[in-house]
MARNUDREN-872504 format. One record per atom (N, C-alpha, C, O): x, y, z; atom name; residue in one letter; residue number from 1. Coordinates in steps of 0.2 Angstrom, whole numbers, padded with zeros to 4 digits. Layout:
REM MARNUDREN-872504
      X      Y      Z  site  code  pos
      X      Y      Z    CA     A  NUM
...
***
This chain:
REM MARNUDREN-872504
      X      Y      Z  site  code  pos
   0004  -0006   0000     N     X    1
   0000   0000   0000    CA     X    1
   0004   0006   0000     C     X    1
   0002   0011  -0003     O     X    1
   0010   0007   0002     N     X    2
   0015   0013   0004    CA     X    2
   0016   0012  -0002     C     X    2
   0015   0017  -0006     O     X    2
   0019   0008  -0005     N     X    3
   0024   0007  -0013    CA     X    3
   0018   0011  -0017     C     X    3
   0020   0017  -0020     O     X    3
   0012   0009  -0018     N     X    4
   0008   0014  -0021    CA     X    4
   0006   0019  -0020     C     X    4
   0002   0022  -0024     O     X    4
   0007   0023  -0014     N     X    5
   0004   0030  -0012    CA     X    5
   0012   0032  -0014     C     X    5
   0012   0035  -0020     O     X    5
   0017   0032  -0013     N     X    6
   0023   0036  -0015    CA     X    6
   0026   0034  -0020     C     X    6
   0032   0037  -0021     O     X    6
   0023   0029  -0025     N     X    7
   0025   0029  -0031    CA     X    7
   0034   0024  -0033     C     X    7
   0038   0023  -0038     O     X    7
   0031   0022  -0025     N     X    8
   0041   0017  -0027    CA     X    8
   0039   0009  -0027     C     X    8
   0034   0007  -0024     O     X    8
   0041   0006  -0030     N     X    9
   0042  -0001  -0032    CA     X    9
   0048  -0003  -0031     C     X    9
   0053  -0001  -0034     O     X    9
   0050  -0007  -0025     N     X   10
   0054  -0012  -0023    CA     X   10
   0058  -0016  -0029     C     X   10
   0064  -0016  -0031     O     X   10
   0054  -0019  -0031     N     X   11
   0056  -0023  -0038    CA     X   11
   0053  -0020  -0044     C     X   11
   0048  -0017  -0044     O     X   11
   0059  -0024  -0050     N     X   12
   0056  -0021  -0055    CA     X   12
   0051  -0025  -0059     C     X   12
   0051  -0031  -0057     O     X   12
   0047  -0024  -0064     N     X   13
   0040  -0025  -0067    CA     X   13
   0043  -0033  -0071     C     X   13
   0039  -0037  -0072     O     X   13
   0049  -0033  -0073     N     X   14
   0053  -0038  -0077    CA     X   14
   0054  -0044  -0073     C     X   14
   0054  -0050  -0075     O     X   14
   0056  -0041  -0067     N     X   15
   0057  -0047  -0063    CA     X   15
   0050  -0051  -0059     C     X   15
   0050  -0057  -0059     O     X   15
   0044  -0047  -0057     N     X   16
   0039  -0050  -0057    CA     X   16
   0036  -0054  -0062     C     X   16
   0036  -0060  -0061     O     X   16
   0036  -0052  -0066     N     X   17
   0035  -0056  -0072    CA     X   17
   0038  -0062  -0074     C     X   17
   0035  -0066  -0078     O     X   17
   0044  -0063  -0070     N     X   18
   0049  -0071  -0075    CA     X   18
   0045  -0076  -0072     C     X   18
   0040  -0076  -0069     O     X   18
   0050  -0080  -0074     N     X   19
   0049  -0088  -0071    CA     X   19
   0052  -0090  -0066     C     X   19
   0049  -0095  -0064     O     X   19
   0057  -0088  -0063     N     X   20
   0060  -0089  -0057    CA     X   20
   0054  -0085  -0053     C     X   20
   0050  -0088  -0049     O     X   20
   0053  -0080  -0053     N     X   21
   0049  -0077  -0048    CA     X   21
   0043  -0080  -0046     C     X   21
   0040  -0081  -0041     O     X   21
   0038  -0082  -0054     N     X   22
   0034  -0087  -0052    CA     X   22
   0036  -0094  -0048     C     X   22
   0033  -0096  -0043     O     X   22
   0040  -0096  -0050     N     X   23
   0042  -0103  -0046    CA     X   23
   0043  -0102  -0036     C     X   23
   0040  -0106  -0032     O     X   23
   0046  -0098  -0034     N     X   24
   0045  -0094  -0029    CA     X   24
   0038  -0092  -0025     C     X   24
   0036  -0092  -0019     O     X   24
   0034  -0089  -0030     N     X   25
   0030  -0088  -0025    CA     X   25
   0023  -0095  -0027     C     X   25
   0018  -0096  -0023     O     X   25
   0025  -0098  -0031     N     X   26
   0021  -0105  -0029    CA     X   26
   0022  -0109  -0025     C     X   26
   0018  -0113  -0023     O     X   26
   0030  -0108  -0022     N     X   27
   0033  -0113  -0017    CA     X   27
   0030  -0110  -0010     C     X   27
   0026  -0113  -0007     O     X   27
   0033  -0104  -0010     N     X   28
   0029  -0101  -0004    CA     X   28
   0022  -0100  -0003     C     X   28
   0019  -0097   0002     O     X   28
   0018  -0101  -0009     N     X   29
   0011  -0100  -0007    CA     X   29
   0009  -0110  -0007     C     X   29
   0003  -0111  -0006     O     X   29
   0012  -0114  -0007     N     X   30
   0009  -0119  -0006    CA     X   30
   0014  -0120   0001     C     X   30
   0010  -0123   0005     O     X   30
   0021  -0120   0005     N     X   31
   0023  -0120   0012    CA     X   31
   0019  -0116   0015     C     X   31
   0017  -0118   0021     O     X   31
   0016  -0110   0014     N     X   32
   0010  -0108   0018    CA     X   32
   0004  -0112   0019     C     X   32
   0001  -0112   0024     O     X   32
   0002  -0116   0016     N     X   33
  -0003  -0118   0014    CA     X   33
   0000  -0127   0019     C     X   33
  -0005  -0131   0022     O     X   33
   0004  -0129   0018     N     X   34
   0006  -0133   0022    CA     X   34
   0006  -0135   0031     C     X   34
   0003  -0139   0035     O     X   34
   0009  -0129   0031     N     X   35
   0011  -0125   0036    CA     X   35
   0005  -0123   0039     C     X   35
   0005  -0126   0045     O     X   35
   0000  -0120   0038     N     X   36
  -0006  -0119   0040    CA     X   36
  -0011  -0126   0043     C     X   36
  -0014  -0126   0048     O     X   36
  -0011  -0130   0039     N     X   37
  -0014  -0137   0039    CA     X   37
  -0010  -0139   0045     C     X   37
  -0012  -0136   0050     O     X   37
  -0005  -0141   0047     N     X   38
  -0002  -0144   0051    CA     X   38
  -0003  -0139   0057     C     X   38
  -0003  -0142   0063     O     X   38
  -0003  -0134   0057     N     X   39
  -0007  -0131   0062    CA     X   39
  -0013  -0132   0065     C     X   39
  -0013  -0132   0071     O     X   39
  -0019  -0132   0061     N     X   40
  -0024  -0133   0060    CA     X   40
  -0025  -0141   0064     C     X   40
  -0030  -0143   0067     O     X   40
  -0019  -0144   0062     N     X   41
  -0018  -0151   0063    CA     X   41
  -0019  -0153   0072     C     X   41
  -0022  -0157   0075     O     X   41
  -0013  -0147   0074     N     X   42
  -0010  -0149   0080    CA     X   42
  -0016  -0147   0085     C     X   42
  -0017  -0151   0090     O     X   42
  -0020  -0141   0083     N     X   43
  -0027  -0140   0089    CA     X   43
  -0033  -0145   0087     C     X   43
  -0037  -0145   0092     O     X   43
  -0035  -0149   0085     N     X   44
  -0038  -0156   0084    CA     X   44
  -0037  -0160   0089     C     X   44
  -0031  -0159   0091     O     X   44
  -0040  -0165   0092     N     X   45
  -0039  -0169   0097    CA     X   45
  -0035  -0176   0092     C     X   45
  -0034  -0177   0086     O     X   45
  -0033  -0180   0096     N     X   46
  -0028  -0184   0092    CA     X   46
  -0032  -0190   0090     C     X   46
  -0037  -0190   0092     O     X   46
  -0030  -0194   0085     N     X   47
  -0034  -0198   0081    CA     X   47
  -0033  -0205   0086     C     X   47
  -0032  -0203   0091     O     X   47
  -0033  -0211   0087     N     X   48
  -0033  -0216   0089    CA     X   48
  -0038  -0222   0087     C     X   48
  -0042  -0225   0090     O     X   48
  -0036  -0223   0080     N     X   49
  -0036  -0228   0077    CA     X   49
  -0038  -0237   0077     C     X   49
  -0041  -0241   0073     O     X   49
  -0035  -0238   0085     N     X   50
  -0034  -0246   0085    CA     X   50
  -0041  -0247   0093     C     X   50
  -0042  -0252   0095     O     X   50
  -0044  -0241   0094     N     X   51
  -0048  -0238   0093    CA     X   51
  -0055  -0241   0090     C     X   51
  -0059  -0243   0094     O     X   51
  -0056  -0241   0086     N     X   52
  -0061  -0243   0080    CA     X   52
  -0063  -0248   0079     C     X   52
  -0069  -0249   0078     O     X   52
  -0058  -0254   0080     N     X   53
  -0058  -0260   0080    CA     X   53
  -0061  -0266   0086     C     X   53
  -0064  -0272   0085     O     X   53
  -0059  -0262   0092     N     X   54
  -0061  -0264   0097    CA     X   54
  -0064  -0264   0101     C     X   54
  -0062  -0259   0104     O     X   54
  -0069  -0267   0105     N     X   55
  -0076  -0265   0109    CA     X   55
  -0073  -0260   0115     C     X   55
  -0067  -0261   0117     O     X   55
  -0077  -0258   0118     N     X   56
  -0074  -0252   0123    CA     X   56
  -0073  -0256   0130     C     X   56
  -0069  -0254   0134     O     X   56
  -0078  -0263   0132     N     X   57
  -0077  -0267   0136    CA     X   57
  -0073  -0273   0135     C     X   57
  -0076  -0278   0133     O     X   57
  -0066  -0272   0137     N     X   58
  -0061  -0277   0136    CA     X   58
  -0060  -0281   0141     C     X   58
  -0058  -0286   0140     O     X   58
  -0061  -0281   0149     N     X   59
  -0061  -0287   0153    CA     X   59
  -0068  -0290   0152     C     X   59
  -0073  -0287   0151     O     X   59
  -0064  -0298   0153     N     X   60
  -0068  -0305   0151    CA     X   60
  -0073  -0305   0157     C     X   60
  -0078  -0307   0155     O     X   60
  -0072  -0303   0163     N     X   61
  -0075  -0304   0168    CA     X   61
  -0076  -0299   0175     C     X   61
  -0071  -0300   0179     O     X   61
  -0081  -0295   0176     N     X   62
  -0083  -0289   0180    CA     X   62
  -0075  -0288   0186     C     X   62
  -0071  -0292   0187     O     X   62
  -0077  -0283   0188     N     X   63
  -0070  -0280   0193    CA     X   63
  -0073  -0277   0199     C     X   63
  -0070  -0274   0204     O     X   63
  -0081  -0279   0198     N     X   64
  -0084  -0272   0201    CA     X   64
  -0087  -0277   0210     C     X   64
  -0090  -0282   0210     O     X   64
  -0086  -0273   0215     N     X   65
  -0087  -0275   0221    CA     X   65
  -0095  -0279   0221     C     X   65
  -0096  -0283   0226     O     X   65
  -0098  -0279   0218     N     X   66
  -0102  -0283   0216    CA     X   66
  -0102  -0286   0209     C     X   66
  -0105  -0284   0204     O     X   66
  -0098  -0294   0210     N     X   67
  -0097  -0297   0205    CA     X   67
  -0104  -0300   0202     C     X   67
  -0103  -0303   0197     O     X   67
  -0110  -0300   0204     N     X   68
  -0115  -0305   0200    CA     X   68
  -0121  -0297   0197     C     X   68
  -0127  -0297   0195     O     X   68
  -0118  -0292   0197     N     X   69
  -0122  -0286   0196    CA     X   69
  -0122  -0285   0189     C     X   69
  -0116  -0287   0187     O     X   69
  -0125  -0282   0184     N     X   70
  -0127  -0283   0177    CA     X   70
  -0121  -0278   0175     C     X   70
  -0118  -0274   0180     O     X   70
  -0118  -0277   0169     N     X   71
  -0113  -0272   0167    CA     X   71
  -0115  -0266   0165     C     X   71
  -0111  -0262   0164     O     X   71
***
């Protein structure tokens, strides 16, 4: 926004333009774009997989101070 109110240009219009500069801000607009997911990643709660497979009651046989009581 300053570059255009005072009329200066950091770079020039030719180097915008090439193919280096394109390859450049493709890299960095897809590492941003990385970078942000893996963020996005780490506030999620965590996945736990083996999980899914499993019934949630694994002893064979109650624990509870009244053993003949329904589960």
């Amino acid at each position: 926004m300053i570059s255009l109110i005072a009329g200066f240009h950091p770079l020039p219009a030719s180097l915008l333009h090439s193919e280096a500069y394109l390859v450049l801000v493709t890299f960095v607009s897809v590492n941003t774009v990385a970078f942000g997911a893996l963020s996005i990643a780490k506030l999620l709660p965590p996945i736990n997989p083996s999980g899914w497979f499993t019934s949630r009651n694994r002893r064979a046989e109650t624990r509870s101070i009244y053993p003949d009581a329904e589960r």
